[in-house]
N, CA, C and O of each residue as an XYZ file, in Angstrom:
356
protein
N       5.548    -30.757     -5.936
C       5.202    -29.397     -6.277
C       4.638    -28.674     -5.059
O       5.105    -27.635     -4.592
N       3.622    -29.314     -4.614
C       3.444    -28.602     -3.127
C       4.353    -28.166     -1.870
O       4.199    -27.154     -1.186
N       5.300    -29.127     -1.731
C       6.491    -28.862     -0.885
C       6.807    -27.868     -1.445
O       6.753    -26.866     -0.732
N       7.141    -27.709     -2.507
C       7.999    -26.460     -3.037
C       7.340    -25.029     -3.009
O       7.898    -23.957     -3.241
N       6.061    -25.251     -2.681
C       5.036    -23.723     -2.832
C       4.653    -23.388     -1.135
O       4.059    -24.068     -0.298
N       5.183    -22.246     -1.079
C       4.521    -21.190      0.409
C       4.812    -19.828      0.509
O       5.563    -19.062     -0.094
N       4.130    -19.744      1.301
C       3.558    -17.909      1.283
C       3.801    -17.464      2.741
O       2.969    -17.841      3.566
N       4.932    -16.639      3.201
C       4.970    -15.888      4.135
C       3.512    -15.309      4.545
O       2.457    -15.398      3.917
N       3.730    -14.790      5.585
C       2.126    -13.327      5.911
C       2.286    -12.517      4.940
O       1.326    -12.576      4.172
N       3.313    -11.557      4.534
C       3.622    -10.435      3.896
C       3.130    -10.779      2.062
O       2.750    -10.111      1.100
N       3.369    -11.942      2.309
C       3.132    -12.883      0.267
C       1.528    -13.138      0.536
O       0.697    -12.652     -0.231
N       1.179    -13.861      1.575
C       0.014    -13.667      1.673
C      -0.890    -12.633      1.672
O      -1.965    -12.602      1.073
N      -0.482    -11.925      2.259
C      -1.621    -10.334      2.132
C      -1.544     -9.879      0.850
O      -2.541     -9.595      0.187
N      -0.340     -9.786      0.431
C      -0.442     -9.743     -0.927
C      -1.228    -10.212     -1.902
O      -1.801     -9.426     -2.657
N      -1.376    -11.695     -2.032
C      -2.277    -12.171     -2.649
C      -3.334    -11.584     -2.608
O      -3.763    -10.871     -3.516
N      -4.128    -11.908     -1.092
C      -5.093    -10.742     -0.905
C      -5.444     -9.274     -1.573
O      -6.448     -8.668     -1.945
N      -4.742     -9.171     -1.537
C      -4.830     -7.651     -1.977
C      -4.865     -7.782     -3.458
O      -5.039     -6.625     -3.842
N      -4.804     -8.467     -4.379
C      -4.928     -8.722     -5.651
C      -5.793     -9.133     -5.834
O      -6.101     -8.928     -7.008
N      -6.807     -9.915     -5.099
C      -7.474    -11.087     -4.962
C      -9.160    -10.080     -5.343
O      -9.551     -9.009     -4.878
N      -9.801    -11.026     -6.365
C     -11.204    -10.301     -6.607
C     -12.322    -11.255     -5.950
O     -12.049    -12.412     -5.630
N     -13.353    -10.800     -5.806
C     -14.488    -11.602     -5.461
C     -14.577    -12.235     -6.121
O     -13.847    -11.839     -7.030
N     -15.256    -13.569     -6.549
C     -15.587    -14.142     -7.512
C     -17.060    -14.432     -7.863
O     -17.602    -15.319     -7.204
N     -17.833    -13.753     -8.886
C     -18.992    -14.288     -8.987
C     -19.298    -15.724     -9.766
O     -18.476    -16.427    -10.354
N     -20.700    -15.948     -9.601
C     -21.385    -17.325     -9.796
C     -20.341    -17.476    -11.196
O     -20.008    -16.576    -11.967
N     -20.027    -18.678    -11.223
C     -19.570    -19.270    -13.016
C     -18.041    -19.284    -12.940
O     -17.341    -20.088    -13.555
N     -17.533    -18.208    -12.034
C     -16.425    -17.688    -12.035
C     -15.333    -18.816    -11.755
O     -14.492    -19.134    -12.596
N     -15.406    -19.243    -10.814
C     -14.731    -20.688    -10.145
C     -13.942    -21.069    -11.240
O     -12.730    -20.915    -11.394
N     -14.850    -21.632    -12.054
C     -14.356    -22.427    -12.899
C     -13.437    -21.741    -14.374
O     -13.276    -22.356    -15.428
N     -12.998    -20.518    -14.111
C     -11.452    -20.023    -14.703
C     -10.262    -20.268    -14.184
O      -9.167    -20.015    -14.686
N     -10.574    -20.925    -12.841
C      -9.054    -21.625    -12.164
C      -9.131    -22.978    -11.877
O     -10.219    -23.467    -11.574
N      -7.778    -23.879    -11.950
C      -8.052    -25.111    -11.978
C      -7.802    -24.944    -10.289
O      -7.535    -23.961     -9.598
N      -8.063    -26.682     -9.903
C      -7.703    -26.716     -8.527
C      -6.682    -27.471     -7.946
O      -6.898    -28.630     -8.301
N      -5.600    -27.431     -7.182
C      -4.565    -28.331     -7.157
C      -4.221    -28.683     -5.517
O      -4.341    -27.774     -4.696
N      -3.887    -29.733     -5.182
C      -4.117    -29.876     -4.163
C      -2.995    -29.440     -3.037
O      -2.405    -30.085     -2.170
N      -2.971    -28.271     -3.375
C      -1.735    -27.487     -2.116
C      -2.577    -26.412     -1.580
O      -3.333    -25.709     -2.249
N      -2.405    -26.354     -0.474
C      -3.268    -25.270      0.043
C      -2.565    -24.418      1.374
O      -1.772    -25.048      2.073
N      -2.768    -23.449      1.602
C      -2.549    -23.412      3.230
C      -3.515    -22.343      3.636
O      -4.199    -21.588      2.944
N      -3.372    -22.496      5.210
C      -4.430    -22.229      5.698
C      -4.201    -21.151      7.158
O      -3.073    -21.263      7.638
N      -4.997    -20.296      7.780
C      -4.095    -19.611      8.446
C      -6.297    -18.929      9.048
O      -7.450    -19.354      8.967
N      -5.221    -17.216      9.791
C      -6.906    -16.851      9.785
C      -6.130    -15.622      9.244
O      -4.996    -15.434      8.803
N      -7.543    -14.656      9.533
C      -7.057    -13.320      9.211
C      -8.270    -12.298     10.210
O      -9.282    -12.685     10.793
N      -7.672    -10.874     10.106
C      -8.496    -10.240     10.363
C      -8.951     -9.156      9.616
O      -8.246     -8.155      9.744
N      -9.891     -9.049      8.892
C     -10.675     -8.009      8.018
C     -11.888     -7.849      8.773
O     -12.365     -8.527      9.682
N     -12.467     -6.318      7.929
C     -13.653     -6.035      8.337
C     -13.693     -6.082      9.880
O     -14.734     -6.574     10.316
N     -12.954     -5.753     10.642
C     -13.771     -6.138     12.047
C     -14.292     -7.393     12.283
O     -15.345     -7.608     12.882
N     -13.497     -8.287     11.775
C     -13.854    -10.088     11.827
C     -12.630    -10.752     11.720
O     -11.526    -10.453     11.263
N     -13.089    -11.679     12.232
C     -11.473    -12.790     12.577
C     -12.108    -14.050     11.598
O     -12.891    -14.936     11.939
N     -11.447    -13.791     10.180
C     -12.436    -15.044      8.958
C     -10.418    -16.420      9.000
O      -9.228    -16.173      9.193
N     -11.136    -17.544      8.727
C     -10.816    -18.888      8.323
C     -10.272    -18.850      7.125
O     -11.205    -18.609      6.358
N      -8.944    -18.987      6.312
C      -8.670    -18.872      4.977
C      -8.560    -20.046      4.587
O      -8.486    -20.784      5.569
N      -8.516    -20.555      3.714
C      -7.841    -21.434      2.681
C      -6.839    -21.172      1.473
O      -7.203    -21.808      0.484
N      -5.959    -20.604      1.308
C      -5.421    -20.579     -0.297
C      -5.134    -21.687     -0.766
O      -4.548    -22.501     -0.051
N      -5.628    -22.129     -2.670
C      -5.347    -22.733     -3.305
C      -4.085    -22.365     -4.023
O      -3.805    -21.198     -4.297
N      -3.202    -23.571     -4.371
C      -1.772    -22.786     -5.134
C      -2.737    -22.662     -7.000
O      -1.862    -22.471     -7.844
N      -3.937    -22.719     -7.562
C      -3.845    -22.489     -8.651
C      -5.105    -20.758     -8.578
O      -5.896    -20.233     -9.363
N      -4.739    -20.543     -7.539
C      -5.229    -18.592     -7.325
C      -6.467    -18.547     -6.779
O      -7.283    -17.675     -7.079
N      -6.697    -19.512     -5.913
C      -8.187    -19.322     -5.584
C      -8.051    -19.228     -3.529
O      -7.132    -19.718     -2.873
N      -9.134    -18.545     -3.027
C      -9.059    -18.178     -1.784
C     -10.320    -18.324     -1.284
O     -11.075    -17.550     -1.873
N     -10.991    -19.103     -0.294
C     -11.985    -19.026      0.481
C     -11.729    -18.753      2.123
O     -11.077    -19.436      2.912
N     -12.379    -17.672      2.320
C     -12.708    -17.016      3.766
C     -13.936    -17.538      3.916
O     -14.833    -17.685      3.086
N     -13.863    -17.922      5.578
C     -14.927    -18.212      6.044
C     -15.072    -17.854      7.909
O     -14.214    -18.106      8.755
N     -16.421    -17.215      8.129
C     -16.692    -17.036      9.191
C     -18.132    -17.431      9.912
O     -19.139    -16.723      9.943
N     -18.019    -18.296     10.286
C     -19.288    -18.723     10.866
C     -19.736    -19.607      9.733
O     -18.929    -20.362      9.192
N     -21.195    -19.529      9.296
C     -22.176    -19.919      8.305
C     -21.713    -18.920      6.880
O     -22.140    -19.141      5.747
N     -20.660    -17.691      7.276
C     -20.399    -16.736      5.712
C     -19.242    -17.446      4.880
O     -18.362    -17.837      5.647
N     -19.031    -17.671      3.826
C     -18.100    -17.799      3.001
C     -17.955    -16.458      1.771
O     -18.885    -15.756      1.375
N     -16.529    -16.380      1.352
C     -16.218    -15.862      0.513
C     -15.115    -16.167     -0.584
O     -13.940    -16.291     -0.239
N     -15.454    -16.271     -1.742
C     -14.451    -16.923     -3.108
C     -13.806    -15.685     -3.272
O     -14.288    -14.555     -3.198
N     -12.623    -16.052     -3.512
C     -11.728    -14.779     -4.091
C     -10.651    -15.434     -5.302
O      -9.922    -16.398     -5.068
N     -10.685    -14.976     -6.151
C      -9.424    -15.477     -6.958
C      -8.118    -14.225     -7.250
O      -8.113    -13.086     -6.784
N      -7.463    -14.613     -7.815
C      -6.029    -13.619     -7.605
C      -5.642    -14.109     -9.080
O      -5.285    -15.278     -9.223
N      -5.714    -13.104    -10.360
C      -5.718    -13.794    -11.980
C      -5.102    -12.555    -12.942
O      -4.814    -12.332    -14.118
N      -5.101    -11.978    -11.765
C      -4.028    -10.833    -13.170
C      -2.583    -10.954    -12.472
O      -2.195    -10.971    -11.304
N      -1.973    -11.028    -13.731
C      -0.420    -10.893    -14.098
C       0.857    -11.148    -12.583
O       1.805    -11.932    -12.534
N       0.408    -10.214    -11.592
C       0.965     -9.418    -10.397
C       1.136    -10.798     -9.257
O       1.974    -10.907     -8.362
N      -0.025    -11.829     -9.665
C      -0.829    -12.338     -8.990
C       0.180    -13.705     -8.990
O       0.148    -14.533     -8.080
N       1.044    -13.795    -10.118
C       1.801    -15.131    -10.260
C       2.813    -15.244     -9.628
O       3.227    -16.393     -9.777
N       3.747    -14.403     -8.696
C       4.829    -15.352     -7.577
C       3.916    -15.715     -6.862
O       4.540    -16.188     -5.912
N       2.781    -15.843     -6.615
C       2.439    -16.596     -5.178
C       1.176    -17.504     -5.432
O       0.194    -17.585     -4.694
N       1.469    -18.421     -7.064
C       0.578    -19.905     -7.304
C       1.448    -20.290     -7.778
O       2.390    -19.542     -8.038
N       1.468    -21.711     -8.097
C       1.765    -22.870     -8.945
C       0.949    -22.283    -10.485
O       1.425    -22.128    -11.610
N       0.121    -22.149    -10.172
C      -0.710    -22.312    -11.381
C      -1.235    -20.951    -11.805
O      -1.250    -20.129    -10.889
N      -1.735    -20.463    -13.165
C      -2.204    -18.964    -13.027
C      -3.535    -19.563    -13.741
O      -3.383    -20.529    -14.488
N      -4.927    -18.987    -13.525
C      -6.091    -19.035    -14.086
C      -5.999    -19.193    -15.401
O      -5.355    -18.354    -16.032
N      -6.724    -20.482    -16.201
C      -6.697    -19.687    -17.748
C      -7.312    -18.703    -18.274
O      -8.456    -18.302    -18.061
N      -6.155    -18.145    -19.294
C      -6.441    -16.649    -19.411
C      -7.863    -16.394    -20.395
O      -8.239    -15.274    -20.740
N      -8.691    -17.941    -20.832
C     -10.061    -17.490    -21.511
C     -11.084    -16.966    -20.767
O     -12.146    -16.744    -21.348
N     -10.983    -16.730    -19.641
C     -12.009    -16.687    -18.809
C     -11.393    -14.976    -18.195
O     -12.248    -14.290    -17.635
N     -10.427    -14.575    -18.284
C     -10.112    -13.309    -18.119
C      -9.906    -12.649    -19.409
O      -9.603    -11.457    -19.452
């Protein structure tokens, strides 16, 4: 399943761009699966560390900062394996 899942730049930003913060508790509306990829980016006037998970989850990191992002509405599903369960949305 992982072989079979990847994200151009253009699929990637995308995600991004769908992608919400996630507060405390939140995490745990997406499962976790072990495909990931990894790349950097530049926002904000910062050059942050990504991670994407294929079941919609995203951590940026710069320095000592991290940031959770998940990607869980509808728009959001060509680019996981997996979509959040929908009890938590």
């Amino acid at each position: 399943m992982c072989k079979a899942w990847s994200l151009d730049a253009g699929q990637a930003t995308a995600f991004f761009r769908l992608s919400k913060p996630l507060g405390e508790g939140e995490l745990h509306d997406f499962a976790w699966l072990p495909c990931t990829i990894e790349g950097r980016v530049q926002a904000s006037g910062r050059v942050w560390n990504f991670e994407i998970n294929a079941a919609g989850t995203s951590i940026w990191r710069d320095g000592d900062e991290a940031l959770l992002l998940g990607c869980a509405q509808a728009a959001c599903e060509p680019f996981v394996v997996l979509m959040p369960d929908a009890r938590g949305q």
